[in-house]
KEGUVO-927440 format. One record per residue (C-alpha): z, y, x. Coordinates in steps of 0.2 Angstrom, whole numbers, plus 5000, padded with zeros to 4 digits. Each point is the difference from the previous one (the first is absolute). Layout:
<recs>
REC   zz   yy   xx
REC    Z    Y    X
...
</recs>
This chain:
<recs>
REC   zz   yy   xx
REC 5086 4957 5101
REC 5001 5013 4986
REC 4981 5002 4999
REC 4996 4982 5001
REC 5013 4995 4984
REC 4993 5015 4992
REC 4983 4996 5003
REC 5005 4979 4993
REC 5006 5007 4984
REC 4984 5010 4997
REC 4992 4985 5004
REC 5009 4988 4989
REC 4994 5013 4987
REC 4983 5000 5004
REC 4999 4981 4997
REC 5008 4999 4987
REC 4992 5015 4990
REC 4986 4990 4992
REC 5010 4989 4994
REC 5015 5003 4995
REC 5002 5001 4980
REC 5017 5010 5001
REC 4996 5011 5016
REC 5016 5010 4998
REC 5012 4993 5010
REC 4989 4996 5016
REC 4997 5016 4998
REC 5019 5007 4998
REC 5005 4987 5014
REC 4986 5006 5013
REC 5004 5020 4997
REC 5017 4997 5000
REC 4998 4991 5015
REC 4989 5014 5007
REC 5012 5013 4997
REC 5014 4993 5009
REC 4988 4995 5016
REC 4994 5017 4996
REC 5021 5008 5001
REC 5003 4990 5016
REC 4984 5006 5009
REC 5004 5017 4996
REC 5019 4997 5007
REC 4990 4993 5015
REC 4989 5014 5003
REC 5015 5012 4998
REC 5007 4991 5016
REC 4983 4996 5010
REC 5000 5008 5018
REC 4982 4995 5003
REC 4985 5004 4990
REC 4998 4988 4984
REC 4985 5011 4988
REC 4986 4989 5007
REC 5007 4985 4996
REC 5008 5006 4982
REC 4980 5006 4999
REC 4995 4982 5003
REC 5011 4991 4988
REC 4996 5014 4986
REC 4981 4994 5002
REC 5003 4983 4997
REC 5011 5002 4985
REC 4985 5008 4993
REC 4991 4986 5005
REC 5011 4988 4990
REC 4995 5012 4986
REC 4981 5002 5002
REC 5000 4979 4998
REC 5010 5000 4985
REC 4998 4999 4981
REC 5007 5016 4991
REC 5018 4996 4996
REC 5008 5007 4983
REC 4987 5012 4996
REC 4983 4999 4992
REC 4994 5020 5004
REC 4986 4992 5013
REC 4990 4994 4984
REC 4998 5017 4996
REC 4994 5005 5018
REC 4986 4988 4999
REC 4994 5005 4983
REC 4998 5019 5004
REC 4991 4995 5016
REC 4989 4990 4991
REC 4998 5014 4987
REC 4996 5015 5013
REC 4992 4987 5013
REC 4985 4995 4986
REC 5000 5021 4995
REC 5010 4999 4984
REC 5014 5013 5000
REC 5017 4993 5000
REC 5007 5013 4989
REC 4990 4999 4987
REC 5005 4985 4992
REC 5015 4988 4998
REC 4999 4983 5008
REC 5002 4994 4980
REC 4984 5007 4995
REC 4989 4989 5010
REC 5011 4983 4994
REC 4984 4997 4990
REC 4988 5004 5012
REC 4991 4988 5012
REC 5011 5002 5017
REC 4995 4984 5010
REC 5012 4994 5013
REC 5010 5016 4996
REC 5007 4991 4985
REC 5016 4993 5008
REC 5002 5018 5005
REC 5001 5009 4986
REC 5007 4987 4989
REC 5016 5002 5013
REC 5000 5019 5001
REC 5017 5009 4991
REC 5001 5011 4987
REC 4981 5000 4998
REC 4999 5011 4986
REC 5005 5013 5015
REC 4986 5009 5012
REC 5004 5000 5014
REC 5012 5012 5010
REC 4994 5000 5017
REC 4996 5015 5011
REC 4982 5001 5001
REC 4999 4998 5020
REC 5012 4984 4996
REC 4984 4996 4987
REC 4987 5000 5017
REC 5012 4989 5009
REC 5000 4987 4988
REC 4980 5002 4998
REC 4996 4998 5018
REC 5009 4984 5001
REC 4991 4994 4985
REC 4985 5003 5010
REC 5007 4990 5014
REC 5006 4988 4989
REC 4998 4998 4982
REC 5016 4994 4991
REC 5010 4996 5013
REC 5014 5010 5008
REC 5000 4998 5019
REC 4990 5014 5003
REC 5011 5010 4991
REC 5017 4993 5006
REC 4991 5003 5019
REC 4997 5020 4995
REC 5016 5002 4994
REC 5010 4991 5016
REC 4988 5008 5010
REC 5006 5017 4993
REC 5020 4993 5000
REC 4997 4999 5020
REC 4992 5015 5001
REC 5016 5008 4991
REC 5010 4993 5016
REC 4989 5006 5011
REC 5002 5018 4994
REC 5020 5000 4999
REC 4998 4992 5017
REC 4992 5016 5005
REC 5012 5011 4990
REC 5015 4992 5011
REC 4992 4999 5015
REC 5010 5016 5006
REC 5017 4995 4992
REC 5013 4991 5006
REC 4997 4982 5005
REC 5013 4994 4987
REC 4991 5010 4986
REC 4984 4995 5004
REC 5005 4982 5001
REC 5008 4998 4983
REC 4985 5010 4993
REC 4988 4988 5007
REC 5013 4985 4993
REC 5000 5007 4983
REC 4982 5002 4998
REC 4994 4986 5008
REC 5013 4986 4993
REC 5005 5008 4983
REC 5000 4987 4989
REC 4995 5010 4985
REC 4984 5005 5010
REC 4996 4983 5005
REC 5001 4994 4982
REC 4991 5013 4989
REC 4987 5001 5014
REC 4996 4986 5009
REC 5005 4987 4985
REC 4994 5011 4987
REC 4990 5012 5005
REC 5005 5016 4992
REC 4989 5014 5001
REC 5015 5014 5003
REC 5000 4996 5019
REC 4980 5009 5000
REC 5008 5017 4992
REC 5015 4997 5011
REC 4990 5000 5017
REC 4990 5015 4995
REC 5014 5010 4997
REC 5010 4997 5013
REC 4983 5001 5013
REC 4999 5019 4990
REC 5018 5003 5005
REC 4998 4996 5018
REC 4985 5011 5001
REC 5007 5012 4990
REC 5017 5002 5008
REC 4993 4998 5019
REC 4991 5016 4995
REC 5018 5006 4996
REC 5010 4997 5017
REC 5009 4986 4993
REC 4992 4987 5012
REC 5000 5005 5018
REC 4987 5005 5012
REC 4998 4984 5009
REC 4998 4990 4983
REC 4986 5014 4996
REC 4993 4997 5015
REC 5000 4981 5001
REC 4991 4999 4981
REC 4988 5014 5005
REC 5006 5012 4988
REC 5004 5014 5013
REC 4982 4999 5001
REC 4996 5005 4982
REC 5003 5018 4993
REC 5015 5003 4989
REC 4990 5002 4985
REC 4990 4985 5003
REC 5013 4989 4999
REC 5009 5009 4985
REC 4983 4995 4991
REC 5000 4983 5006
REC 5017 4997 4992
REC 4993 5009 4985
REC 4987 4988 4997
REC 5012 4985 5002
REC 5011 5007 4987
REC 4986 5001 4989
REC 4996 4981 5004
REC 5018 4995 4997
REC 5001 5008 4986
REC 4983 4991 4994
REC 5006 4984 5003
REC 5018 5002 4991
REC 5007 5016 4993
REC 5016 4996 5008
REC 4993 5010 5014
REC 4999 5018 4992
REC 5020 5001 5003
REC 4999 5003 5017
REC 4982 5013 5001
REC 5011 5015 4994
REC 5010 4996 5018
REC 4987 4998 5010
REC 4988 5011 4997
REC 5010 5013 4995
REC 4993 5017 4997
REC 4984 4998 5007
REC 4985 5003 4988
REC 4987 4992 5010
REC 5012 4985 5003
REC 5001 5000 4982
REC 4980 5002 4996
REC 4996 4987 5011
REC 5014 4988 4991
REC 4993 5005 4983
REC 4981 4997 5006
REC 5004 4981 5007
REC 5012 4998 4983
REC 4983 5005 4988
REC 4988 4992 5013
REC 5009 4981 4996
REC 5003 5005 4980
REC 4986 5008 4993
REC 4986 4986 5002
REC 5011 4992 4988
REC 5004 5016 4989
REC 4981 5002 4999
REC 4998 4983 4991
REC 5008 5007 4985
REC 5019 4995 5007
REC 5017 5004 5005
REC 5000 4990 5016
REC 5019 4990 4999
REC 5007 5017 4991
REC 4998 4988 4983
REC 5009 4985 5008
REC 5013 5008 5008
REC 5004 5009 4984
REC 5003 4984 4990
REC 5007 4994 5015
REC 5013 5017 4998
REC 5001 4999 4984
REC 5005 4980 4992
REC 5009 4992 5016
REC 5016 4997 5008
REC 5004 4988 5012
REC 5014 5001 5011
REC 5006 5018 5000
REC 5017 5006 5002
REC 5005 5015 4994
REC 4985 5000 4987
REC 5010 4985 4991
REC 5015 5008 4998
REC 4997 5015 4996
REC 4985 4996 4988
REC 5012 4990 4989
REC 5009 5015 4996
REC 4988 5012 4998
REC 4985 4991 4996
REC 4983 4998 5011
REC 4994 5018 4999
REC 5016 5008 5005
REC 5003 4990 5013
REC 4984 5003 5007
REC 5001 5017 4998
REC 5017 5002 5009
REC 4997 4988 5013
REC 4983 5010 5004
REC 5013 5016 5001
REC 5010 4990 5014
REC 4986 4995 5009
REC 4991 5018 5001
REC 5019 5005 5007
REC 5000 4991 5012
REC 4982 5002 5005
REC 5004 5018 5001
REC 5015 4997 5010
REC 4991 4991 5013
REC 4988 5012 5004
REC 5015 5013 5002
REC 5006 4987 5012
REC 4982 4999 5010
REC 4998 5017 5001
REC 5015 5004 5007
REC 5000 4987 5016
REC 4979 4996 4999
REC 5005 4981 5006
REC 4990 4986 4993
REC 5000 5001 4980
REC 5013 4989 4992
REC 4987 4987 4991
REC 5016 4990 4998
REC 5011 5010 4989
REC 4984 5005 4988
REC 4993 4983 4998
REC 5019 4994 4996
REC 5002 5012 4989
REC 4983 4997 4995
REC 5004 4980 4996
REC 5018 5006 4992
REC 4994 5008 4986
REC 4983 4992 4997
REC 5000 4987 4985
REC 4991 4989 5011
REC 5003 4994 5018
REC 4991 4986 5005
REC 5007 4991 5015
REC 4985 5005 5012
REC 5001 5020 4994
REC 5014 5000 5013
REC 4987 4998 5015
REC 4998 5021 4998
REC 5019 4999 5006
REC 4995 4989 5015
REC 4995 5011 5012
REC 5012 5015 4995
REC 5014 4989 5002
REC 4996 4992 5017
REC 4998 5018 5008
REC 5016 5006 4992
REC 5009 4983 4996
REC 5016 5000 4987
REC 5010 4987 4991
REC 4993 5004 4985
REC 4983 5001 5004
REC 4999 4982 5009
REC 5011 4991 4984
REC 4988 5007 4989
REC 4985 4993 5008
REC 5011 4982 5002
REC 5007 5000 4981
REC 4985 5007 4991
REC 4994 4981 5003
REC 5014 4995 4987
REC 4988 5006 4987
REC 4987 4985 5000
REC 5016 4993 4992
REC 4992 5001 4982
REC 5004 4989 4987
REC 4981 4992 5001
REC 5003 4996 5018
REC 5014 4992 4996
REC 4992 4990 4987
REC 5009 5002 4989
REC 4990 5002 4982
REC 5016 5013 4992
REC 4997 5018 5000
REC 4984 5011 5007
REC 4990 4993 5015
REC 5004 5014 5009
REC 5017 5003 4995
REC 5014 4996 5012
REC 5016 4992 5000
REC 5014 5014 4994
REC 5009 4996 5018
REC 4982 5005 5010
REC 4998 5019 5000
REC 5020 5003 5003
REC 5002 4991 5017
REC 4982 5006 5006
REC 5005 5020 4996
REC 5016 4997 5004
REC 4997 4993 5019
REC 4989 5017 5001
REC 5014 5010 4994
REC 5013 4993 5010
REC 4987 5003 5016
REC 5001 5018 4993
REC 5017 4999 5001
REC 5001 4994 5019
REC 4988 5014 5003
REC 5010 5013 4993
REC 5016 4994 5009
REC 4993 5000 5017
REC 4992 5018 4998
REC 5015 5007 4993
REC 5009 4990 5015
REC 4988 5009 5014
REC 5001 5018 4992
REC 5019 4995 5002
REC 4998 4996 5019
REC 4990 5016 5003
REC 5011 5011 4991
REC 5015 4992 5012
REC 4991 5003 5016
REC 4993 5015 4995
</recs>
């Protein structure tokens, strides 16, 4: 019953996303609506005595399907997407000029397109395996985006596939809620399947180099190895394998690049492998007199703020380069804290206190950057990590969406950030409690 009212409210979505001239409250009422079925469901799974994965599998495939017939919903990125695949798909380098530089030129049907793209004055940002993606579905289908929205699904279901196989071996109540999470997320089924983000392709890779990677390790058992022929493979083999999937993930976003010091460690030939796959995607572009998405990115850094936390507060005091400064301080603490942590226990890294830490001091955080969390979180789950990705929706609440023609477009309502950041802190706070309540209950026994 849970999947079936999920699956009418992404539906009611899907219609009405071609035409409705004020989208946001469909959408708010349908993720709401998702996120409750969603907290039921995971109550539900909690208390299942029978296997339920294959059906929370099945219902997570036709949400997506919801999303793969829809119109993008509260976001314009996909104009982009089919501009760059029309620029490397015909052999022009996407890097080397901004969409703005051809508004003169003669663009044939691609005129819509890039009359619609934002900020065109910007390159573009994207990895440059995310750049081939969107090139090979120009070649299936020239400025549309259902070749694209399939690639991405398509990589979404292969994500569940591969914490299916990371959980195999757990508990029947971890792997269920990890399979639920993935599978019915309602973030996940928005930004990708409606969407069509391009983060789920780096988050895939990266989590397929950590499954190779850390099966090499002894974190997944024998029978796991066995079952997905890795037993099969020499040690070294499979540390190279996972190396050229960090090089790929980190090609397609830089997000990636957090996690390679964990899993590849100290390993040289781990690392020369990852720095051949990282030069093999980047310098065809380099060679054509550019700096790939290092230029885009770097106006990207450098000129926007949208919907960061401790970036806003602190920047009004001490203005932007301070802030950036001393936030990038935090961050690299707590980077450094982590790997202590990993290297004492060697468990799978914590992907979800980096990329939150990550998000909490970045000047930027777009609502679909919280799909690096995903996986971490369903593998570990928190309070905090599961709030974040069901309040960080609160951010399409911009003043523009609104319609509402007073302050900047992408500006939100002063009421917005404090109720999204503070749901994730009070999920901190729950966490906190209930660890410092379990030390308590070990110190009593012991």
């Amino acid at each position: 019953m849970c999947g079936g009212l999920s699956a009418a409210a992404w539906a009611a979505l899907a219609v009405i996303s071609p035409h409705a001239s004020e989208p946001l409250i469909p959408f708010l009422l349908a993720n709401a609506s998702a996120w409750l079925l969603f907290g039921v469901s995971w109550w539900l799974c909690r208390q299942a005595e029978k296997e339920v994965s294959r059906i929370v599998v099945l219902w997570g495939v036709a949400f997506r399907l919801c999303g793969f017939i829809a119109q993008p919903v509260l976001d314009d990125d996909y104009f982009r997407y089919l501009w760059d695949g029309r620029q490397l798909g015909t052999g022009a380098n996407p890097y080397a000029t901004a969409p703005a530089d051809h508004f003169a030129g003669d663009v044939g049907e691609f005129e819509e397109i890039l009359n619609n793209v934002s900020y065109p004055h910007v390159r573009t940002i994207y990895g440059p395996l995310t750049e081939v993606g969107f090139a090979l579905s120009y070649w299936i289908a020239p400025g549309k985006l259902w070749p694209w929205k399939l690639f991405v699904i398509s990589c979404d279901l292969l994500l569940l596939w591969l914490i299916a196989c990371l959980t195999q071996t757990a508990t029947p109540l971890i792997r269920r809620t990890a399979l639920l999470l993935v599978a019915w997320c309602p973030l996940s089924i928005f930004e990708t399947g409606f969407n069509a983000h391009a983060d789920v392709l780096g988050v895939t890779l990266l989590i397929a180099a950590m499954f190779g990677v850390r099966a090499s390790a002894g974190v997944l058992n024998g029978r796991l190895r066995a079952r997905q022929g890795w037993v099969t493979m020499s040690e070294s083999k499979r540390q190279h394998i996972g190396a050229v999937l960090c090089g790929l993930a980190v090609s397609a976003k830089v997000f990636a690049v957090l996690l390679v010091p964990l899993l590849l460690e100290r390993r040289f030939r781990s690392w020369l492998m990852f720095a051949l796959v990282v030069a093999a995607m980047y310098l065809p572009f380099v060679f054509t007199g550019t700096s790939a998405d290092l230029q885009g990115l770097l106006t990207f850094a450098a000129s926007w703020e949208f919907n960061s936390s401790l970036y806003a507060v602190l920047s009004n005091f001490t203005g932007v380069l301070a802030a950036k400064f001393v936030l990038g301080g935090v961050f690299l603490t707590v980077c450094f804290a982590v790997w202590l942590q990993w290297r004492r226990d060697r468990s799978l890294p914590r992907g979800d206190i980096l990329y939150g830490a990550l998000f909490l001091c970045a000047a930027t955080v777009n609502p679909w950057y919280l799909l690096w969390m995903l996986p971490f979180v369903a593998l570990r789950p928190s309070v905090a990590g599961l709030t974040a990705l069901a309040a960080v929706s609160a951010s399409y609440i911009t003043w523009f969406n609104l319609g509402v023609a007073t302050g900047g477009a992408f500006e939100h309502p002063i009421w917005v950030r404090p109720i999204e950041y503070g749901a994730v802190l009070a999920g901190a706070g729950i966490d906190l409690w209930r660890w410092r309540r379990s030390k308590a209950v070990i110190s009593t026994r012991a």
